[in-house]
C-alpha positions in Angstrom: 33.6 32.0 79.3 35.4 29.2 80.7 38.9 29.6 80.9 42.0 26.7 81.6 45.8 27.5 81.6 44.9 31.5 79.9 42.9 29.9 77.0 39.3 29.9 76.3 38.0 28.6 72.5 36.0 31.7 72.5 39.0 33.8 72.2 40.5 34.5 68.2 43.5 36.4 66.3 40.9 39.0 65.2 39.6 39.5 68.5 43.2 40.2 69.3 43.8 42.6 66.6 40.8 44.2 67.3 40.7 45.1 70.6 44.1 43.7 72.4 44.2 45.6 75.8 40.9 43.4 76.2 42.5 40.9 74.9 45.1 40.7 77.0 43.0 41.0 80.2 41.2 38.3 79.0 43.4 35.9 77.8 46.6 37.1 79.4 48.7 33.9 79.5 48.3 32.5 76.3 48.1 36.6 74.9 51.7 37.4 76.6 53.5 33.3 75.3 52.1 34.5 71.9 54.2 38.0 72.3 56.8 36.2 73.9 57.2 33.8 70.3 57.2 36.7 68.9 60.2 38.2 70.7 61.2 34.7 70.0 61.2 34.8 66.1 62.6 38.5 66.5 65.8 36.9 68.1 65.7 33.9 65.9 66.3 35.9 62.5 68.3 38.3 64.5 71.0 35.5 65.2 70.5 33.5 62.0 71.3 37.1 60.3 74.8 38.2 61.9 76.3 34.0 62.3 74.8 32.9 58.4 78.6 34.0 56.9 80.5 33.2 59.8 79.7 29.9 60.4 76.9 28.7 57.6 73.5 29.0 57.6 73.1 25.3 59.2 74.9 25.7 62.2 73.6 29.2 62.4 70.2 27.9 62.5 70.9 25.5 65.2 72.6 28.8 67.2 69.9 30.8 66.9 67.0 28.1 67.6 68.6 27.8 70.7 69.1 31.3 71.7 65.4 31.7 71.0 64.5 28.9 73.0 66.3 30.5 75.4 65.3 34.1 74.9 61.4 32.9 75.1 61.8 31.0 78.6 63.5 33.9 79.9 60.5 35.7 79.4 57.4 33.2 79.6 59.1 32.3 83.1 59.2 36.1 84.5 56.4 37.7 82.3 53.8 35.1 81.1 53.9 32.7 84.2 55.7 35.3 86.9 57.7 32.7 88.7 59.2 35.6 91.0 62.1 34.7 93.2 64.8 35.9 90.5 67.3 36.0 93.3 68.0 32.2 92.4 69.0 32.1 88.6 70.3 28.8 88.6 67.8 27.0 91.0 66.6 23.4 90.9 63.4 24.0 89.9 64.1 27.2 86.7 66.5 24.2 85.8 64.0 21.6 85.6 61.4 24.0 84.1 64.3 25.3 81.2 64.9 21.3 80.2 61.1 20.5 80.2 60.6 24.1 78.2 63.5 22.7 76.0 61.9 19.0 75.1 58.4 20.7 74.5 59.9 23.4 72.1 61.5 20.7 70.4 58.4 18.5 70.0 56.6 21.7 68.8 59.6 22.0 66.3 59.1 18.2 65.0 55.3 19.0 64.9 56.2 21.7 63.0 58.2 20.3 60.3 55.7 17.1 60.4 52.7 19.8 59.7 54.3 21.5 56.7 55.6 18.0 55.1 52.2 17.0 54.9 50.4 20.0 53.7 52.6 21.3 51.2 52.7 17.7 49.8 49.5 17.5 49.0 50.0 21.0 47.2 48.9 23.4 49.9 50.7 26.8 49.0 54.1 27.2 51.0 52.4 29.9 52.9 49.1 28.3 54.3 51.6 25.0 54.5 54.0 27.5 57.0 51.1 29.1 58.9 49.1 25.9 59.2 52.6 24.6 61.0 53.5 27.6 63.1 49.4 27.5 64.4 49.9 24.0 65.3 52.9 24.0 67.0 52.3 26.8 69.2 49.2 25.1 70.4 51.8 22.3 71.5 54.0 24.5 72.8 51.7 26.5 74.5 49.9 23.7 76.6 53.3 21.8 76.9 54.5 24.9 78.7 51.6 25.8 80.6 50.8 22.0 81.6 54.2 20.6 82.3 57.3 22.5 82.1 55.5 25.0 84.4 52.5 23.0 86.3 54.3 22.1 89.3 55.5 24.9 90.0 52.4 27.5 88.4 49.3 27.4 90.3 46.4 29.7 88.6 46.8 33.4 90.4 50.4 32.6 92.1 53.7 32.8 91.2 55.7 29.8 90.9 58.1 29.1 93.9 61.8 28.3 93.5 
């Protein structure tokens, strides 16, 4: 099974479901940025939830987008790609890493948006329109992440250095 940046085409969602601690040892990478989205979405509704009344659901969108973004480099940057060195929490390179994560979320995010427009026009149910969208963007996001916001600084088996 040939593997690049944690994924490997022979790997699927019921494989996952089936048997995840295989899974996981697997396809660790692109297994642990999945939870991480997760997490993500979790903080997401989380913020949208409590600032909807207080400040609209608009702006409260835009809030809690952000603190997911947030939230989910937090974690892909000590837990999926283990960039060590957490001494230094505001160093060049987490810097450079956070506004590269940033751009590629928000690419993912037009994807996104781009996906669903399309489908459901053509009178694909809102779900399959949503899920076709998500699948698609985390595809970008994932390789984004893995081959540029973190490539120069993740090599395959190390931690990223700071």
């Amino acid at each position: 099974m040939h593997k690049k940046n944690g994924f490997s085409a022979e790997m699927s969602a019921f494989d996952i479901i089936r048997n995840p601690g295989v899974a996981l040892r697997q396809h660790s990478r692109v297994v642990k940025f999945a939870m991480v989205g997760v997490s993500g979405v979790a903080v997401n509704l989380l913020v949208l939830t409590l600032l909807k009344a207080a400040i609209g659901a608009l702006a409260a969108n835009v809030v809690a987008q952000e603190l997911a973004i947030i939230n989910n480099f937090t974690w892909n940057d000590r837990f999926t790609f283990r960039t060590g060195n957490y001494g230094k929490f505001l160093s060049f390179a987490r810097l450079t890493r956070f506004v590269k994560y940033n751009l590629v979320s928000l690419g993912s995010f037009a994807v996104n948006e781009i996906v669903f427009y399309i489908a459901y026009s053509h009178r694909i149910y809102y779900i399959d329109s949503s899920l076709l969208a998500i699948a698609t963007a985390f595809v970008i996001n994932y390789f984004g992440s893995s081959r540029w916001a973190w490539a120069r600084t993740f090599a395959p088996g190390q931690p990223a250095k700071d």
